[in-house]
N, C-alpha and C positions, 0 to 999 in steps of 0.2 A: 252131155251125158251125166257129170255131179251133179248137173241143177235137178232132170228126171229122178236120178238115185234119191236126191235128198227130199223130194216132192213125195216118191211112192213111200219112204219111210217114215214122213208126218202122216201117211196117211192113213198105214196100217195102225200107227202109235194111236190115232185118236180112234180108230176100230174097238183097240182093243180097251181104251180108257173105257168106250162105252160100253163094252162086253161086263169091263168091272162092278158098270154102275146098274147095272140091270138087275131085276126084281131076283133072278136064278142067282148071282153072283154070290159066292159063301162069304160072312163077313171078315174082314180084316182086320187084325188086332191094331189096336189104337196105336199112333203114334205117340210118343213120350212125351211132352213140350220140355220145354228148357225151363229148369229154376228160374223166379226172376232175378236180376241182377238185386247183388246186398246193398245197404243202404253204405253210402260213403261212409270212410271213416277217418277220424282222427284220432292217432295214436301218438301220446310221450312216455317215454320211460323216463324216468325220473331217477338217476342212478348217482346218490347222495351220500359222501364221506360220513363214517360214524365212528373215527378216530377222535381222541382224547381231544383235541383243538377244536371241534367243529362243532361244539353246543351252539354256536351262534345262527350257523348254517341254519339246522335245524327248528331252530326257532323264528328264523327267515321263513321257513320251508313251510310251518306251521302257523305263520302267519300273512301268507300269502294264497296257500292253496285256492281257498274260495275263489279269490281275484282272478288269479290263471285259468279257473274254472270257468267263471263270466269270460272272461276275454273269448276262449274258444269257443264260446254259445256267438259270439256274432259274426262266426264266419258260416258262407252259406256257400252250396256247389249247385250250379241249376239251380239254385233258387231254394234248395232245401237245406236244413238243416244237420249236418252230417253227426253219428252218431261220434261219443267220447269216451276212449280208453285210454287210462291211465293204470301204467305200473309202478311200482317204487322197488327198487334195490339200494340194499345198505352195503358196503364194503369197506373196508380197514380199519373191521372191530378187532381186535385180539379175542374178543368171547367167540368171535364166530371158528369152526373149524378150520385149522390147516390146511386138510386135504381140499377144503374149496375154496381156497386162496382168499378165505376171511371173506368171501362174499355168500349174503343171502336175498333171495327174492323174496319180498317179504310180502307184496300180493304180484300174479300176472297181470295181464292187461284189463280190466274189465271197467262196466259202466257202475258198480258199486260205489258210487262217490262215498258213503257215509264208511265202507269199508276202509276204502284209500283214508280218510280223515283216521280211524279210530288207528290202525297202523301207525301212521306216521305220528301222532300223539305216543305212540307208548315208544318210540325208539329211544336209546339209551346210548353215549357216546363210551370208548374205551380203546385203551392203547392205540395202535395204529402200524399196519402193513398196507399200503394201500396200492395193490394193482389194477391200474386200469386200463391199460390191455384184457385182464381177464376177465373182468366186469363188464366190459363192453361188447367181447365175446359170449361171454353167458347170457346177455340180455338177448343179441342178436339170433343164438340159437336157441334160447328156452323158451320165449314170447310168442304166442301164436300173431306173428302179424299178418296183415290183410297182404294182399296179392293185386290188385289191381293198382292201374297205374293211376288213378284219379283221389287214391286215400293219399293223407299226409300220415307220414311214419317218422315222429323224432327220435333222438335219444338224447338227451340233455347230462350231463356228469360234472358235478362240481366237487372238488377238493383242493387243499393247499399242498402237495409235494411231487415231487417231480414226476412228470406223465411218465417217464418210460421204468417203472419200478415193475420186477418180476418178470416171472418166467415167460408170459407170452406178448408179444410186438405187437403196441399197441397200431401200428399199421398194420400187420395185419388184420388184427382184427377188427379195425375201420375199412378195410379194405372187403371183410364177408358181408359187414350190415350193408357200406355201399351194393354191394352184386344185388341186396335185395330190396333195393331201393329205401333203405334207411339211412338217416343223414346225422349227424356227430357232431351234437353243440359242447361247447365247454365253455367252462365257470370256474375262472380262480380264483381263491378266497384271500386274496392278499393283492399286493402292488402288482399292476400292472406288464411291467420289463421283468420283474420277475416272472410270471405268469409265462412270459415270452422264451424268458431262457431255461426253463424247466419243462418245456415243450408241450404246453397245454396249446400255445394257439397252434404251432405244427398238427396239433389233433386235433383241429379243428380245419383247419385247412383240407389236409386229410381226407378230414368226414364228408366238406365241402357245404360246413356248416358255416357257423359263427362264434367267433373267440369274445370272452367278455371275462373281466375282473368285477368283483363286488367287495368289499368290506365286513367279511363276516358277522364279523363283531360289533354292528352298528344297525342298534331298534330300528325295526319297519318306524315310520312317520305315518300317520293318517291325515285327510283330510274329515272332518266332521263335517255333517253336513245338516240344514233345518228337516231332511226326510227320515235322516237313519231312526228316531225313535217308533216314528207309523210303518217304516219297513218291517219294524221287529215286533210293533204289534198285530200284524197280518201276518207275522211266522209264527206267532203263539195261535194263530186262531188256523193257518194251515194244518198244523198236525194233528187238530182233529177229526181231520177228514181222512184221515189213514184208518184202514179198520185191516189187523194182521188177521196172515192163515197159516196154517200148515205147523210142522214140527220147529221152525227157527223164526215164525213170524213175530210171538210175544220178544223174543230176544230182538229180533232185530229192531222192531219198534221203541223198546227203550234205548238201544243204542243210537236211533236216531235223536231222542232227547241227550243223552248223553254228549254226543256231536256240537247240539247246540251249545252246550253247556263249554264246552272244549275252545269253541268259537268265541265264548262271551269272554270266557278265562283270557284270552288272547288280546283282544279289545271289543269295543264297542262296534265300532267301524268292521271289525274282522265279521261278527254274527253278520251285521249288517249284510256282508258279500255274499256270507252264506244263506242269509234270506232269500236276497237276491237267485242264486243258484239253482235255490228250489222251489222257484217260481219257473224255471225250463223246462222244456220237452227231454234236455239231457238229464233231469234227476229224477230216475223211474225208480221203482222198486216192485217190478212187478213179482218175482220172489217172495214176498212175501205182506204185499198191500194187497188186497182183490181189489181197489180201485183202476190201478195200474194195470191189473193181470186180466181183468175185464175188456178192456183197450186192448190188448193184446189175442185176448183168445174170449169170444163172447157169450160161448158156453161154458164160461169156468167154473160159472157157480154149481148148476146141475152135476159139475163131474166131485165136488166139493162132501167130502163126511163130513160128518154134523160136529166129529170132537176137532176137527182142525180151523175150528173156529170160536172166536173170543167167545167165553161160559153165555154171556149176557142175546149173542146171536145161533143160539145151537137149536133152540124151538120154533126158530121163524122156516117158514114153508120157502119154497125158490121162489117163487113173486116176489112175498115180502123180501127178501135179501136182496134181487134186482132192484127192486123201489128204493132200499136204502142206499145202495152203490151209486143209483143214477141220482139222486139227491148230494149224495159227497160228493162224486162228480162234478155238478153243476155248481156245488159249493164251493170246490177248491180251483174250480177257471177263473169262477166270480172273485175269488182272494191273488191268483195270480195273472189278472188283467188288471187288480188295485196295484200290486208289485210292482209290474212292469211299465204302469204309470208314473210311481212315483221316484221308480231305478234310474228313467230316462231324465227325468228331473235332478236327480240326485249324481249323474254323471255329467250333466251340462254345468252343474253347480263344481262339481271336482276338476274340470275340465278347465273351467274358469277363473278359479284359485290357484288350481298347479302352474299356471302361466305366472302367476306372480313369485312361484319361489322355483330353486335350483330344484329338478328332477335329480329324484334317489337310485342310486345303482344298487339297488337291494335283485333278490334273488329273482323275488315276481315281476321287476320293471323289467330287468332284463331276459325272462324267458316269453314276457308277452310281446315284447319288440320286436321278439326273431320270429315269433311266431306270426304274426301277421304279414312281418315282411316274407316271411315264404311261401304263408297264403297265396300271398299276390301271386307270386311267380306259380304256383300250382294249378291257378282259373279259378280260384274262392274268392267271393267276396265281401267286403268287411260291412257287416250293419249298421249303420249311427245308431 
């Protein structure tokens, strides 16, 4: 008797399916499709003492960025390249406010790398309250992080005095970023067993990260290499292919010279990384390059007035200006397929020298270590 029931009921169903589809039938509003899923990501928050002792840090920090930067361009999800946010938080200045426990976000998370660079250049060390419970709290809830289970979400925190200083438990508030899947590296700037008895690796445990000590106070080391000078001169001949728009593009464009400039101050080797960088898919500036913002949206030009573009391109018609974009285009793949030739050369060459001396526990060996090793455990995998 259920088998008839179920029989007469497929059968009025496909009656009436054909009622719907008939020439009479009145139309039916569209269904919605589904957004497509966002592209993976990779998020670190960078959350960096700027108390009186920690100029070394910093100058770690600032001589590593690039490096950290490459490392995370070789990790791939499916096969693609997952998009890269980085935030920076400063905490245990005495300039900073009391009421916010001496910590400042000094950018969110975003794919700005030349933003992240200009930031972290201008930071200034001073006195020292350093809570990091509340720091790691503010990051967890002020940062828009990703939501799916397939992005990695760090938060990295390195200073030298005792984890559990101030008003709020740094368990718990390792305990809210874990609930949303962020994990809790730390970084002491000093020995070791002390690092241990001041409860930075318990916050790292914790996090269900990884505990590391480094030497503040001890110059990054380079390796030089025979590519770094042709690296650096296909990054002077890159940034000509940036043409800015808009109200912040002139600005932002000299600050990407400026960047450079920030990198060379630092070393040779450091530009070097940062040539390297911006030879990725990760260093976009669609904000404020139309090369980039072209890629992105392929009518950009047409939606474009004529003042928010450099004096020398305001009389050319929209042909002409597509003509010129897809020529820098074409020009700045052609200088970052020379990069990335000569990058892969120039990392076999470091790869093969670092073998001959002691590895540095500076700030960038140690946050690219952890970073890869949790790739793995994530489903990323690592590119030669």
């Amino acid at each position: 008797m259920k088998s008839n029931l179920f029989i007469t009921a497929l059968f009025s169903a496909a009656i009436a399916l054909a009622g719907c589809n008939s020439s009479n039938a009145k139309p039916k509003a569209k269904i919605q499709t589904e957004k497509p899923a966002e592209n993976t990501k990779i998020q670190v928050a960078l959350l960096l003492d700027t108390s009186s002792s920690m100029d070394g840090l910093i100058d770690q920090a600032k001589s590593r960025l690039w490096n950290i930067v490459n490392t995370l361009t070789t990790l791939k999800y499916d096969g693609k390249t997952p998009d890269i946010e980085i935030a920076l938080y400063e905490y245990g200045n005495d300039g900073l406010s009391q009421k916010s426990n001496y910590i400042r976000q000094i950018t969110p998370l975003s794919t700005d790398l030349d933003l992240i660079s200009e930031k972290l250049f201008a930071l200034k060390t001073n006195g020292g309250n350093e809570y990091c419970g509340a720091v790691i709290q503010d990051a967890t809830k002020q940062l828009k992080w990703a939501t799916e289970n397939n992005n990695m979400k760090l938060i990295y925190i390195a200073g030298n005095e005792e984890f559990n200083q101030g008003g709020i438990s740094y368990k718990e508030a390792i305990s809210n970023a874990l609930k949303n899947d962020i994990y809790v590296n730390t970084i002491f700037c000093g020995n070791k067993k002390e690092g241990i008895s001041t409860l930075w690796k318990d916050g790292a445990d914790y996090g269900k990260g990884k505990y590391f000590n480094i030497d503040a106070n001890q110059a990054v080391e380079y390796i030089a290499t025979p590519y770094d000078e042709e690296i650096s001169k296909c990054d002077e001949k890159i940034n000509k292919t940036y043409i800015n728009y808009g109200a912040k593009g002139a600005t932002k464009k000299m600050n990407q010279v400026t960047q450079d400039q920030n990198a060379k101050k630092v070393s040779a080797a450091n530009y070097t990384d940062r040539a390297v960088s911006k030879s990725k898919a990760v260093y976009k500036n669609e904000s404020w390059d139309l090369v980039d913002k072209v890629k992105e949206d392929a009518g950009a030009i047409s939606k474009l007035k004529k003042e928010e573009l450099p004096v020398e391109l305001q009389n050319k018609s929209t042909a002409e200006l597509e003509q010129i974009v897809t020529e820098k285009k074409k020009e700045r793949e052609t200088i970052q397929k020379e990069i990335g030739v000569l990058a892969k050369k120039r990392q076999d060459y470091i790869n093969t020298e670092s073998k001959k001396i002691k590895k540095q526990d500076d700030l960038g060996n140690t946050i690219n270590t952890s970073i890869v090793a949790f790739a793995k455990v994530k489903g990323y995998t690592v590119e030669k």
